[in-house]
C-alpha positions in Angstrom: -3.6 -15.2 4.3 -1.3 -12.9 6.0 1.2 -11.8 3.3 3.8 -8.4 3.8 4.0 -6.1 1.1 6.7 -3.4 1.4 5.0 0.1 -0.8 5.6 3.4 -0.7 2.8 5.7 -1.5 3.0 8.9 -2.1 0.2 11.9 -1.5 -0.6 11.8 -5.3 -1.8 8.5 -5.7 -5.1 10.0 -4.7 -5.5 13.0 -7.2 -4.2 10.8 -10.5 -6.6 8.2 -9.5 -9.7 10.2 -10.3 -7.3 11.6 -13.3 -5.3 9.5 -15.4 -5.8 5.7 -13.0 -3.6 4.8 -9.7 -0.2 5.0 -9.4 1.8 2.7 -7.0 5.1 1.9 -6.6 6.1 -1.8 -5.5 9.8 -1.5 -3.9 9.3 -5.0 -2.9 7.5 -8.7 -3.4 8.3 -12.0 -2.0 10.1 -14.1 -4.0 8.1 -17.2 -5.7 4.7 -16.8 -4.3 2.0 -18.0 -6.2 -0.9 -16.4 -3.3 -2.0 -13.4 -4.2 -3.4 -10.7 -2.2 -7.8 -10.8 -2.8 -10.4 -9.2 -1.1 -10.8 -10.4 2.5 -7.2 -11.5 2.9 -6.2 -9.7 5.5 -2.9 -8.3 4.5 0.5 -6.8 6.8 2.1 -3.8 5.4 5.1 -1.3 5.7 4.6 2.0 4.2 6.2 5.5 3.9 4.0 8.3 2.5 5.5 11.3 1.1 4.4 14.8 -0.2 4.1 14.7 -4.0 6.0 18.2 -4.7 8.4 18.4 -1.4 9.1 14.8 -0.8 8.4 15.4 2.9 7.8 12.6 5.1 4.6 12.7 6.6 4.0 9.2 7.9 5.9 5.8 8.0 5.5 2.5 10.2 8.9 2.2 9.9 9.4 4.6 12.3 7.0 2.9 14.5 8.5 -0.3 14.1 5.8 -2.2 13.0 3.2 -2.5 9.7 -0.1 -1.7 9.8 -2.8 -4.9 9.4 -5.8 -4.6 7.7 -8.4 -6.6 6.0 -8.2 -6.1 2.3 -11.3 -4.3 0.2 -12.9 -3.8 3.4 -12.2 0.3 3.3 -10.2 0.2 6.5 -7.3 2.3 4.3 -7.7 4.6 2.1 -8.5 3.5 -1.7 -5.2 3.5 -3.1 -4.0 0.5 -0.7 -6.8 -2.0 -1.6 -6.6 -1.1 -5.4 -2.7 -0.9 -5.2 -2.3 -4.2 -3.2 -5.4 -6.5 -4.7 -3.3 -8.9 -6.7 0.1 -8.2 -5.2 
């Protein structure tokens, strides 16, 4: 399955998730999909990431003008992602 998943993650998702559980915001979904993202699925993705406190931009593949592929549970990403996307 090749699905695209538009998320913004910010810096912070890593400390509250050894605190109070993951935190990920979903900006956007396709409409009417009954497939949802499971392990294996190899997945597309745009993503900004942000400083928690200062809001600063520190990466985006927006600005690089494509998403970033990867193959889902397989710890190519950090943790967040393939928590935060599994069942998206």
């Amino acid at each position: 399955m090749k699905g695209s998943i538009v998320i913004i993650f910010v810096l912070a998702a890593l400390a509250l998730e050894a605190k109070a559980g993951l935190e990920v915001t979903v900006v956007s979904l396709p409409k009417d999909c009954s497939v949802k993202a499971k392990n294996g699925d190899t997945v597309s993705v745009h993503y900004t990431g942000k400083l928690e406190k200062t809001h600063t931009e520190f990466d985006s593949s927006y600005k690089r003008g494509r998403p970033i592929d990867f193959k889902l549970g397989a710890g190519q990403v950090i943790k967040g992602w393939d928590q935060g996307i599994l069942g998206k």
